[in-house]
N, C-alpha and C positions, 0 to 999 in steps of 0.2 A: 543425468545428474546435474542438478542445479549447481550454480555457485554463491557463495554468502556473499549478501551485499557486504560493500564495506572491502571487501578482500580483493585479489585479482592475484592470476599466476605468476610466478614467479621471473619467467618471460617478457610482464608486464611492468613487472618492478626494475629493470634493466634497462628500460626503453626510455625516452625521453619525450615530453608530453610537450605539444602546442596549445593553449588553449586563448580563446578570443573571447576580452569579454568589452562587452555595451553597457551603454548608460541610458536607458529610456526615458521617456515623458515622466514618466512618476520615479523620483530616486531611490523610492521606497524597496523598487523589484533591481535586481541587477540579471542583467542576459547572457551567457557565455555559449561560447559551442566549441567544438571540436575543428582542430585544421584539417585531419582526412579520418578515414574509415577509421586507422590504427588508435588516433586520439581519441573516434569514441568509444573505443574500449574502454579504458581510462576512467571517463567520465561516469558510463557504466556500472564500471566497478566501485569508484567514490561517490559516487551522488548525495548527497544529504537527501533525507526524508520531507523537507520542505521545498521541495525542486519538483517544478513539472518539464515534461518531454515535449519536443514538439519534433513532426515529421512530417512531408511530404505525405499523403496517402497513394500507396501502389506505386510511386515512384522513389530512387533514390536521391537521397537529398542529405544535407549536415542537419545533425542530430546539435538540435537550439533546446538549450536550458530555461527556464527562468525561477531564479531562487526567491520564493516569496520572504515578506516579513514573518519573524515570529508569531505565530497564532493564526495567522490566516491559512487557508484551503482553497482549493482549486473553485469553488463557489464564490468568493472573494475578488476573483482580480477580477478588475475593469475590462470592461469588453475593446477597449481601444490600447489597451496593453497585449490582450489575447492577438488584436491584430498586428501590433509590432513585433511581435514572434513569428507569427503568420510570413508576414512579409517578408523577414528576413531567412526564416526558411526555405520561404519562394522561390529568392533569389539566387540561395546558394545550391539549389536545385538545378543542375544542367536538361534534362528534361521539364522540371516544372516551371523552369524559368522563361521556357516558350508556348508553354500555356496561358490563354487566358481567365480561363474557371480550374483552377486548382483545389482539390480536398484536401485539407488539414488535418490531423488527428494531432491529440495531447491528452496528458494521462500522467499522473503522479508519477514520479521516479519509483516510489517503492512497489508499483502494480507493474513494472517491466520484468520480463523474465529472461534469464541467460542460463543455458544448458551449453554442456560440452558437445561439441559438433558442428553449431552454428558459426556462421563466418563471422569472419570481425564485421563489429558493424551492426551486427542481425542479431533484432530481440523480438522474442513475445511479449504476452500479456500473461498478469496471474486472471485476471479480469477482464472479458472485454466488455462486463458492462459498466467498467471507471476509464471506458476508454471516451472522450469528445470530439466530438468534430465541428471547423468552421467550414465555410467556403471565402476562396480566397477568388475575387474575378477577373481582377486585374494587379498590376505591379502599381505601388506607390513609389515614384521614384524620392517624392519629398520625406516617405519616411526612413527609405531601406539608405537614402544617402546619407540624412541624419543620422541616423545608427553607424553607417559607417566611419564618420566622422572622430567619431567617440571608440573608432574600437582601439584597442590595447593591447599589444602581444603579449604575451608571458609563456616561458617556457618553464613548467612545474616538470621535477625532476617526480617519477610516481610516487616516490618514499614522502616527496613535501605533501601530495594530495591526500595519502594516507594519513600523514599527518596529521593534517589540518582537518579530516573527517575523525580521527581519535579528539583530538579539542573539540570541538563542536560536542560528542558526545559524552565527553567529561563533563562539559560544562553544563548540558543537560542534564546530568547524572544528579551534579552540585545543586542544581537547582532544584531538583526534584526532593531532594535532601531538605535544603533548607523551608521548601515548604512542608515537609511532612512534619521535620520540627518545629515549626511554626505553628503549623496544627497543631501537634501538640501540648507545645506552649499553653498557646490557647485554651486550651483542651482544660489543663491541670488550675489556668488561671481562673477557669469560670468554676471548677469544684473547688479551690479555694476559697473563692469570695461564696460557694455556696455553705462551705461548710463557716465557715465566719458570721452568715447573716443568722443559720442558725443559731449556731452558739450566742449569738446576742440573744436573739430572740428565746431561746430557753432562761438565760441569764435575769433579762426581765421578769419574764414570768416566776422566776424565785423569787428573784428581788420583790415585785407583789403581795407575792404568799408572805414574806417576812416583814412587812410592811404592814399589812391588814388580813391578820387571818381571819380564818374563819369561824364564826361564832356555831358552837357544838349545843345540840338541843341534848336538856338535861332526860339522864333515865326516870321512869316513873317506877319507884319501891314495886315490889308484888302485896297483892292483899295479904293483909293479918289472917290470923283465922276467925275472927270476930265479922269482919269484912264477908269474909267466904261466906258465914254459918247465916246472915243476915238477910231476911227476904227481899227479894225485889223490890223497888217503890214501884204505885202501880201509875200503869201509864195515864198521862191525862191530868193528873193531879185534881180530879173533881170531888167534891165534899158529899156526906152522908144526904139524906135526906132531901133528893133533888126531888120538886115535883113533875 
């Protein structure tokens, strides 16, 4: 039995969360990941809908975030932002981090799957065809140090992550609001101004008709009876006696 995004066991809400986050080349995306297996439960369970996953493939590694901007999709990010994930999942890879041809895989947060049974830590897919893969060949140390430079402890109590995943989807919520109203605004402003341009335009056309009517052709009497009783003229109008 699956667990609803957004939630997590009550076990979970108890525990105290490390969570690490980066500042990459573009300020647009921010990076976080988890301190061990237990934190990414965590993450897991809060993820926003706009977060993709990154992971070691076949090997264990920290489960690295990256929270895109508003409106974009996993089609979107830069392929040299894909690699500062990459890399930084590399490293925090005790077996990947002695490799030098590493598989990557990444995949929307919302296509990870968690069922009861699995160990902390261990997800599926709802999809494994929204799953992607790089290859990673070697370590960058110029970029995994940069990143490290920049990273930030924060210790989120679960109740704050929950939190802060309830705002996020309020404020989605508001927004989806205020564009439907909007819409509809819209909506009523244009049959407004349609019923207005109307109304003029019938307006005019009276105003016309009262202006300059229209001229009525007279009826013509019915024949007398004299008219009736009287013979034809004959056609031609030619005179007696033609030779």
């Amino acid at each position: 039995r699956g667990l609803a995004r957004g939630s997590a066991p009550r076990d979970l809400e108890r525990a105290c969360v490390m969570v690490f986050y980066f500042t990459c080349s573009d300020p647009r995306y921010v990076i976080y990941m988890g301190r061990d297996k237990h934190e990414n439960e965590h993450l897991i369970a809060y993820g926003w809908p706009e977060d993709l996953w990154f992971h070691v493939d076949s090997h264990s590694s920290a489960h690295v975030y990256l929270r895109l901007p508003k409106g974009e999709t996993i089609d979107d990010v830069p392929d040299e932002i894909v690699q500062e994930c990459s890399q930084l999942c590399k490293a925090n890879s005790i077996e990947g981090s002695k490799l030098s041809h590493v598989r990557m895989i990444y995949t929307p947060w919302a296509n990870l799957k968690k069922t009861e049974g699995m160990a902390d830590g261990q997800v599926g897919y709802h999809s494994r065809g929204a799953v992607r893969h790089t290859m990673v060949e070697h370590r960058v140390n110029a970029v995994v140090n940069r990143l490290n430079k920049t990273k930030v402890e924060m210790h989120n109590d679960p109740s704050e992550l929950a939190r802060l995943r309830r705002e996020r989807d309020a404020a989605e919520a508001a927004e989806a609001r205020r564009t439907r109203e909007e819409s509809k605004a819209a909506v009523a402003a244009e049959e407004k101004a349609a019923r207005r341009e109307r109304a003029e335009e019938e307006a005019a056309a009276a105003a016309a008709l009262l202006s300059d009517p229209p001229q009525e052709t007279p009826l013509r009497p019915p024949p007398t009876p004299a008219e009736q009783a009287a013979p034809p003229a004959p056609a031609g109008g030619g005179g007696a006696g033609a030779a």
